[in-house]
N, C-alpha and C positions, 0 to 999 in steps of 0.2 A: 644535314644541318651541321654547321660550324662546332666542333667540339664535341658531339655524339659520336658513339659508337658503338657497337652490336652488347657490351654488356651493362648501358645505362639502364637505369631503374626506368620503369615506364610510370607515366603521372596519372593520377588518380582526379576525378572530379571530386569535388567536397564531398557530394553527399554521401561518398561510397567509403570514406577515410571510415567511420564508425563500424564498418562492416570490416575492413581489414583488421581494424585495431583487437576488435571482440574474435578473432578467429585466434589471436596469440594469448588472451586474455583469461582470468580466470575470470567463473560470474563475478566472484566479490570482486576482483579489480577493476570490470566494469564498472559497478554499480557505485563505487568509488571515484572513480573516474569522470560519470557521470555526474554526481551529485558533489562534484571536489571536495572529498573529500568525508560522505556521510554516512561509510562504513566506521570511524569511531564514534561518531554520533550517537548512530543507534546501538553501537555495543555499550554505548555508556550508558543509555537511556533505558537499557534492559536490565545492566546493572545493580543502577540505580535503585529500581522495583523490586527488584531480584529482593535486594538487601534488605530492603524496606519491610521484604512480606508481603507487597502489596497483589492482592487478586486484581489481575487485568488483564487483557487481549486487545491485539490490531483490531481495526475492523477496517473498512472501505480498500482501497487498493492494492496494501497488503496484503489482506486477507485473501482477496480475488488473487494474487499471484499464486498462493500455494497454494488454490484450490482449481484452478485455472489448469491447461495444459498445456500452457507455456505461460511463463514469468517476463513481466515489462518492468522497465525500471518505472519507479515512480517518486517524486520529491516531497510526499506526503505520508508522513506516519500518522495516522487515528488512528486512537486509545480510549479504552473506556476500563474504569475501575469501579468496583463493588461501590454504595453508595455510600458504606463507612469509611472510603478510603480516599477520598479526592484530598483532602486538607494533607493525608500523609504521601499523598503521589508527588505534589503541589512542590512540599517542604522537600521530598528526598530528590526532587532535579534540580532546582533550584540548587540546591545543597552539591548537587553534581556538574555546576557552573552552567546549567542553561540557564536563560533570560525566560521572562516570567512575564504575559500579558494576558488580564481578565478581561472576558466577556460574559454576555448572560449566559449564555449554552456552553461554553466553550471556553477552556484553558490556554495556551496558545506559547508552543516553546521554541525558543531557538538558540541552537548552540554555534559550533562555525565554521558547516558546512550549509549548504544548499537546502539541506532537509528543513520540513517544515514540520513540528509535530505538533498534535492538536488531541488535548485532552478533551473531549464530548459529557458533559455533566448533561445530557438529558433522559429524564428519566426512563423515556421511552428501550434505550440501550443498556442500562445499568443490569440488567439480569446478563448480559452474554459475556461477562467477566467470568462469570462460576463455570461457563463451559467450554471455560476458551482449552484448547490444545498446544502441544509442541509444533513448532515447524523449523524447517530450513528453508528461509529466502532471501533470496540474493546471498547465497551463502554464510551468513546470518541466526546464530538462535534465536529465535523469537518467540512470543505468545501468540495465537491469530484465535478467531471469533470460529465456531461449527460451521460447518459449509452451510444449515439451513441460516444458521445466523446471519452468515455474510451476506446470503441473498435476501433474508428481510431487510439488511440493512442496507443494501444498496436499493431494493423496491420505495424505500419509505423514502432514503435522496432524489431518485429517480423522481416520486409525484409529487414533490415539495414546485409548488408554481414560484418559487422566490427564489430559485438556485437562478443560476446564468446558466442561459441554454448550451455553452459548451462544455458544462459540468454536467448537465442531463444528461448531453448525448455520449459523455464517457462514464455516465452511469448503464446509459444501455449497453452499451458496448461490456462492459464487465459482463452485466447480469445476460448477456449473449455467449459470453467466454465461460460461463458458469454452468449455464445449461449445455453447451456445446461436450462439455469434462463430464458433466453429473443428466445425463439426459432424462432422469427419474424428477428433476425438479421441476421438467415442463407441467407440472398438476399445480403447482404452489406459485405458478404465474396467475396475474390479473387477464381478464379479458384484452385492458387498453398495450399491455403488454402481448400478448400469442400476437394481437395484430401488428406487430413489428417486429417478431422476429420468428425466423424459421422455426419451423418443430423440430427436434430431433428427429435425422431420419431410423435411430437405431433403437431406439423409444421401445 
C-alpha cells in the first residue's frame, strides 16, 4: 500500500484501544481517564468527610471492588453516614464545591467529573458506617462497607422489584464476584439467589 512500510504502527479496532491504553497505564490513570476526570472528585469527596469527622463508608460498587478479586471501574460512588451525620456530610461537600440534589432516600452529588455520588439516607444502611474499613481502590484512599455489609447491601438492591432490570443484573453480577473472592458467603445467599449462581467450587 501507497506510503506504508515495514516500520508503520499496525491499527487497532476501537474496542481493543482500552486494552492497549490500561497496559501503559496506572490503575488510578485509568480510572481517571475513564471517568474524565473522577480521580479528584473522589479525593475531594473523601476529604471533605475526612475534615468533617464525618462516620461513613462506600457501599454498592465500590465496595464490591475491594472485596472482589479484580476491581471494575465504576461511575458511582454510594455513601452511607451515621444517622447523626447526613445534615454534616450534606453541608461539608457542598462546602467542597459539589452540587447538591435531594431526594427521599437519597442525597445526590455532583462535582466535574463523570462520577456520580449518592448519599443513601435509609435507614435500613445507616449501621454499616460504624464498620466501614480502610481501602485502596482504583488507587484511591477510601472508606468501603465489611464485606458481609457489602453483600447485604447488594442482596437488599438485588430484590428491590423497582430497580431497572439492568441494575439487578449488575447487582448479581457483584454479589457473584463476591462469593467467587469470599466462597464462606455462599451460606448468607437466599434460596432465589444459590439458583442463579454457581456454588463455590472451593467452598
Amino acid at each position: 500500500m501507497t506510503g506504508m512500510n515495514s516500520r508503520s504502527l499496525p491499527r487497532f479496532p476501537a474496542a481493543d484501544k482500552s486494552v492497549i491504553i490500561a497496559t501503559v497505564m496506572t490503575e488510578k490513570q485509568f480510572y481517571d481517564w475513564q471517568t474524565l476526570g473522577g480521580t479528584d472528585d473522589v479525593r475531594r469527596f473523601v476529604d471533605a468527610l475526612e475534615k468533617a469527622d464525618v462516620v461513613w463508608c462506600a457501599i454498592g460498587g465500590i465496595a464490591v471492588n475491594h472485596w472482589a478479586a479484580e476491581q471494575m471501574v465504576t461511575l458511582d460512588v454510594d455513601f452511607v453516614v451515621a444517622a447523626d451525620s447526613i445534615e454534616r456530610a450534606r453541608s461539608a461537600l457542598v462546602s467542597a464545591g459539589f452540587a447538591a440534589q435531594e431526594f427521599e432516600w437519597s442525597i445526590n452529588f455532583k462535582g466535574s467529573s463523570k462520577v456520580a455520588i449518592q448519599l443513601t439516607t435509609e435507614d435500613s444502611y445507616r449501621d454499616f458506617a460504624s464498620r466501614g474499613v480502610a481501602a485502596d481502590v482504583h488507587g484511591i484512599l477510601i472508606r468501603v462497607a465489611s464485606l458481609e455489609d457489602t453483600l447485604t447491601g447488594k442482596m437488599r438492591a438485588w430484590s428491590d422489584p423497582s430497580r431497572r432490570q439492568s441494575k439487578r443484573l449488575k447487582d448479581l453480577a457483584d454479589i457473584a464476584r463476591l462469593v467467587e473472592a469470599h466462597p464462606q458467603l455462599w451460606d448468607s445467599l437466599t434460596d432465589d439467589l444459590k439458583a442463579q449462581i454457581d456454588q463455590p467450587s472451593d467452598r
